[in-house]
NUFI-105763 format. One line per field, with one value per residue (C-alpha): x, y, z. Coordinates in steps of 0.5 Angstrom, whole numbers, plus 2048, in hexadecimal, padded with zeros to 3 digits. Layout:
# NUFI-105763
u = [X,...]
v = [Y,...]
w = [Z,...]
//
This chain:
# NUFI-105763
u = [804,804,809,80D,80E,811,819,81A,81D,823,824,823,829,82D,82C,831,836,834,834,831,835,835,83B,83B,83B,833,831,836,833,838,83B,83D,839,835,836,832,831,832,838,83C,843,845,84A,848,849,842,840,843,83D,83C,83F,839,83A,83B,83E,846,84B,850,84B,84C,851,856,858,853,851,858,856,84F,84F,848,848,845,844,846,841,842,83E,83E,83C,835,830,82C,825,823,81D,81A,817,812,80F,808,805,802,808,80C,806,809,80C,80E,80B,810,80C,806,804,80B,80C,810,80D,80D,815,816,812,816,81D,81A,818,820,822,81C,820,827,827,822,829,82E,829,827,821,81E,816,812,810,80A,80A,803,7FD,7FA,7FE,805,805,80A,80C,80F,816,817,81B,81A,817,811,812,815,80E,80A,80E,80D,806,805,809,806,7FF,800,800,802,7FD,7FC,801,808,805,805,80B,806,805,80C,80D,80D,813,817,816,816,81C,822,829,82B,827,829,824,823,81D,81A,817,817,819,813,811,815,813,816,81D,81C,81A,821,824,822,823,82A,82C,829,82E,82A,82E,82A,82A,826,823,820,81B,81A,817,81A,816,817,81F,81E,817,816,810,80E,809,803,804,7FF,803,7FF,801,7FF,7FF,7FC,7F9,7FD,7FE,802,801,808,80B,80F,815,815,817,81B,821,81F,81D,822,828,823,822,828,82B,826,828,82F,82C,829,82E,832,82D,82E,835,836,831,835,830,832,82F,82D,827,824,820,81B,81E,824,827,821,828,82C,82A,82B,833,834,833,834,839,83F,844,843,844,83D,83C,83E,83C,83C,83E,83A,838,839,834,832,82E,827,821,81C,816,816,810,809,807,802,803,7FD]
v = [7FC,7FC,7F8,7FF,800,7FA,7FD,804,808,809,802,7FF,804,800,7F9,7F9,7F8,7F2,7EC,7E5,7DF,7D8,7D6,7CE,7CA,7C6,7BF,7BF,7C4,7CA,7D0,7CF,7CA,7CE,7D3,7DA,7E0,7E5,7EA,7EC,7EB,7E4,7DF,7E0,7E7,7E8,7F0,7F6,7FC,803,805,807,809,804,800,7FD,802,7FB,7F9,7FF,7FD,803,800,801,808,80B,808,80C,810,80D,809,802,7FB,7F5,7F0,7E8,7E1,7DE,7D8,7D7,7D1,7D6,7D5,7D9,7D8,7DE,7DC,7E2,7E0,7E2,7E1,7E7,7E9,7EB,7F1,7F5,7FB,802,807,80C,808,805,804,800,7F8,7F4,7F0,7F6,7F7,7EF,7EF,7F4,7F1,7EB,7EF,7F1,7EB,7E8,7EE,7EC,7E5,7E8,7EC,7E6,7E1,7DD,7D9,7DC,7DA,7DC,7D9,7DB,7D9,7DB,7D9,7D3,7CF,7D2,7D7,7D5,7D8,7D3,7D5,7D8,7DD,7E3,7E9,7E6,7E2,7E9,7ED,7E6,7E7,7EF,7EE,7E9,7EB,7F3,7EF,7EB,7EC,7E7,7E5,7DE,7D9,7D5,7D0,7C8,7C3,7C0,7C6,7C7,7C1,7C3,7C9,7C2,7C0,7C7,7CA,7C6,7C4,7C9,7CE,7D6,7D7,7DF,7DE,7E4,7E4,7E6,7E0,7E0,7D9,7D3,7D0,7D5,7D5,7CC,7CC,7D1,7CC,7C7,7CA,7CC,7C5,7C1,7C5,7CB,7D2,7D6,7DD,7E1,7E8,7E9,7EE,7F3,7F9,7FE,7FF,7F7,7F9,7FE,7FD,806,806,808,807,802,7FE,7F7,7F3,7ED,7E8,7E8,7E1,7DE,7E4,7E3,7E9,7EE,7F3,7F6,7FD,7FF,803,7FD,7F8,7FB,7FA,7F2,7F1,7F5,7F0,7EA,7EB,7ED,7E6,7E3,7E6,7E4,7DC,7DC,7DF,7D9,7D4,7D7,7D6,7D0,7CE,7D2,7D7,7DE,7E3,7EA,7EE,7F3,7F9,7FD,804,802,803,7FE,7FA,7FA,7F2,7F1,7F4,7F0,7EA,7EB,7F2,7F1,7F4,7F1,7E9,7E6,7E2,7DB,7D5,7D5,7DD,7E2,7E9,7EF,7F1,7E9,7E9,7E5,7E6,7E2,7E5,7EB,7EF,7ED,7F2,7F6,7FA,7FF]
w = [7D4,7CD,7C8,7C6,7CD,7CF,7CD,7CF,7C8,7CC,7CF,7C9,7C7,7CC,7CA,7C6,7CB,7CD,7CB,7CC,7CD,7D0,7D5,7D5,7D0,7D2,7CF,7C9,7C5,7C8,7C6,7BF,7BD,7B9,7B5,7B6,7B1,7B5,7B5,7BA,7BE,7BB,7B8,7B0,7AC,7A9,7A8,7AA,7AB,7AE,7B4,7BA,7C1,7C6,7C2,7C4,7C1,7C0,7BB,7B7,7B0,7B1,7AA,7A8,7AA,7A8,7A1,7A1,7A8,7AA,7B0,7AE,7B3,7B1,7B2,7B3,7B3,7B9,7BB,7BF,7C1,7C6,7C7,7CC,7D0,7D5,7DB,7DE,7E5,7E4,7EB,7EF,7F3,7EE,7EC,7F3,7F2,7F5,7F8,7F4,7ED,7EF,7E7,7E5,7E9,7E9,7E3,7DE,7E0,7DF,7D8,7D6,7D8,7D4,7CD,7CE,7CD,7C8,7C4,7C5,7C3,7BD,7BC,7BC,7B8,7BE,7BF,7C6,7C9,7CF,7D5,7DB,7E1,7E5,7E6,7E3,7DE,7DC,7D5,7CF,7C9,7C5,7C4,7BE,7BA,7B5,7B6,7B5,7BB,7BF,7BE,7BF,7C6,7C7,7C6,7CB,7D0,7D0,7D2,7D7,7DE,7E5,7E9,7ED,7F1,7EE,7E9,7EC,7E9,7E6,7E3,7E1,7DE,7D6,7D8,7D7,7D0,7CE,7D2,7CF,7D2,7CD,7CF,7D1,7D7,7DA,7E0,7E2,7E9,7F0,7F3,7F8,7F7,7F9,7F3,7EF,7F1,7F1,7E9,7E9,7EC,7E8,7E1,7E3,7E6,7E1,7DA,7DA,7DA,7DE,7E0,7E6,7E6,7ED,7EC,7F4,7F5,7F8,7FE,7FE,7FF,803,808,808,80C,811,817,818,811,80E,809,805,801,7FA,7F9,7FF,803,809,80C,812,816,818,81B,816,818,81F,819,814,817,817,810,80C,810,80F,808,806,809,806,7FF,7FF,802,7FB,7F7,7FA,7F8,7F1,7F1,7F2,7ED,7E8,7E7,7E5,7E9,7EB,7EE,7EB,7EF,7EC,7ED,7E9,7E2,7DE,7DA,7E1,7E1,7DA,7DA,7E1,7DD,7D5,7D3,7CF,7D2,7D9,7DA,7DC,7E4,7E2,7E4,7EC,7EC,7ED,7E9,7EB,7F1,7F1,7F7,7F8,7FB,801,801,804,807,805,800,7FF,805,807]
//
């Protein structure tokens, strides 16, 4: 995967209805501390420009279109601390895919998600920066901010790819000094590891304001198939043999109570949460969680279609 394939044309085209936003206030340094450049919906006038599909017909000055009989928007400053920290699990398990695509995993789609919002707080003049979590020690680029920095993320994450197990705490450590209290968090991941839903935790209870993306297979969801079937774990080789159709009432109950028991877990850390599905609409997450004209899950509420995962299947069936 290429850089320019990241954001398909007509995804980029609705990024515009959405927005990137910290709901608390952490550590001190909380919304309207800092004053951002970007422009949008907010308290001090600062432009007017041309009216584009997508945008809020109230944001449209009839005022102005009487005088001129031309749409124009009117653009605010708005104040804004965010730097946002994308976390990527970066482990083997999050390479399964469908049958229906075998060539489009669950890391292409969650590099996709992050260049999204690498582009959002590009837009809103927020600082952003890139963390792997896979084999060996965890990755980082440095938050940043700038179109520099967005290429510099475009071109890392079009080639890299998940391999290995869940880094050691010890591992970890250095994602403290670098993810702030006052940091915007976004991590991508299967949540197949216990230790990824725990550094979840983690980051929520101790001031960040964390937003999930469990990524699932569709066949992950709903177990279609059919006979004798060997599944293995990617990341520690375990495998079982299964008859499908024998089982599949069995899993499709058990893994949706486990969904719900994590997304439980979540909400009461006060983390905003959605799964997302390889056969849906690739910015289902990103709306859940960050369009305009709906109010994103609070602390302790859950979005839109908010359900987590346990490990499912063992992947790889053959």
């Amino acid at each position: 995967m290429s850089a320019s394939d990241l954001i398909p044309s007509a995804l980029r085209a609705r990024l515009r209805e959405l927005r990137l936003v910290a709901r608390r206030n952490a550590g001190g340094d909380g919304l309207g501390q800092h004053s951002s450049r970007s422009r949008g919906a907010g308290l001090e006038f600062a432009q007017y420009r041309a009216y584009e599909p997508g945008d809020e017909p109230r944001r449209i000055d009839w005022k102005l279109y009487a005088r001129s009989d031309r749409y124009f928007v009117r653009e605010a400053e708005r104040d804004s601390p965010l730097t946002a920290w994308l976390l990527l699990d970066a482990t083997a398990s999050m390479r399964q895919a469908d049958r229906a695509d075998p060539a489009r995993g669950k890391f292409d789609v969650a590099k996709t998600l992050a260049a999204c919002v690498v582009e959002l707080a590009l837009r809103q003049g927020d600082r952003f920066g890139i963390v792997l979590l896979g084999e060996g020690l965890p990755w980082v680029i440095p938050a940043g901010s700038g179109p520099r920095q967005r290429d510099r993320c475009m071109l890392e994450l079009a080639r890299r790819t998940s391999a290995g197990a869940w880094p050691t705490q010890d591992a970890l450590r250095p994602l403290w000094e670098r993810v702030t209290p006052s940091s915007v968090v976004v991590f991508l991941s299967d949540f197949f590891d216990d230790a990824a839903v725990a550094l979840a935790e983690r980051l929520a209870l101790a001031g960040r304001d964390v937003s999930t993306i469990q990524l699932l297979g569709a066949d992950e969801r709903d177990f279609p198939f059919e006979g004798a079937h060997r599944f293995v774990d990617p990341e520690s080789t375990l495998e079982r043999r299964v008859d499908a159709p024998s089982v599949r009432k069995y899993y499709v109950e058990r893994f949706a109570a486990a969904r719900a028991q994590l997304a439980r877990r979540f909400a009461a850390c006060g983390i905003r949460h959605v799964e997302h599905v390889l056969d849906e609409a690739p910015d289902a997450p990103l709306r859940a969680l960050f369009a305009l004209n709906s109010a994103p899950a609070g602390n302790g509420v859950q979005a839109k279609r908010a359900t987590a995962a346990r490990p499912g299947p063992a992947r790889e069936p053959t």
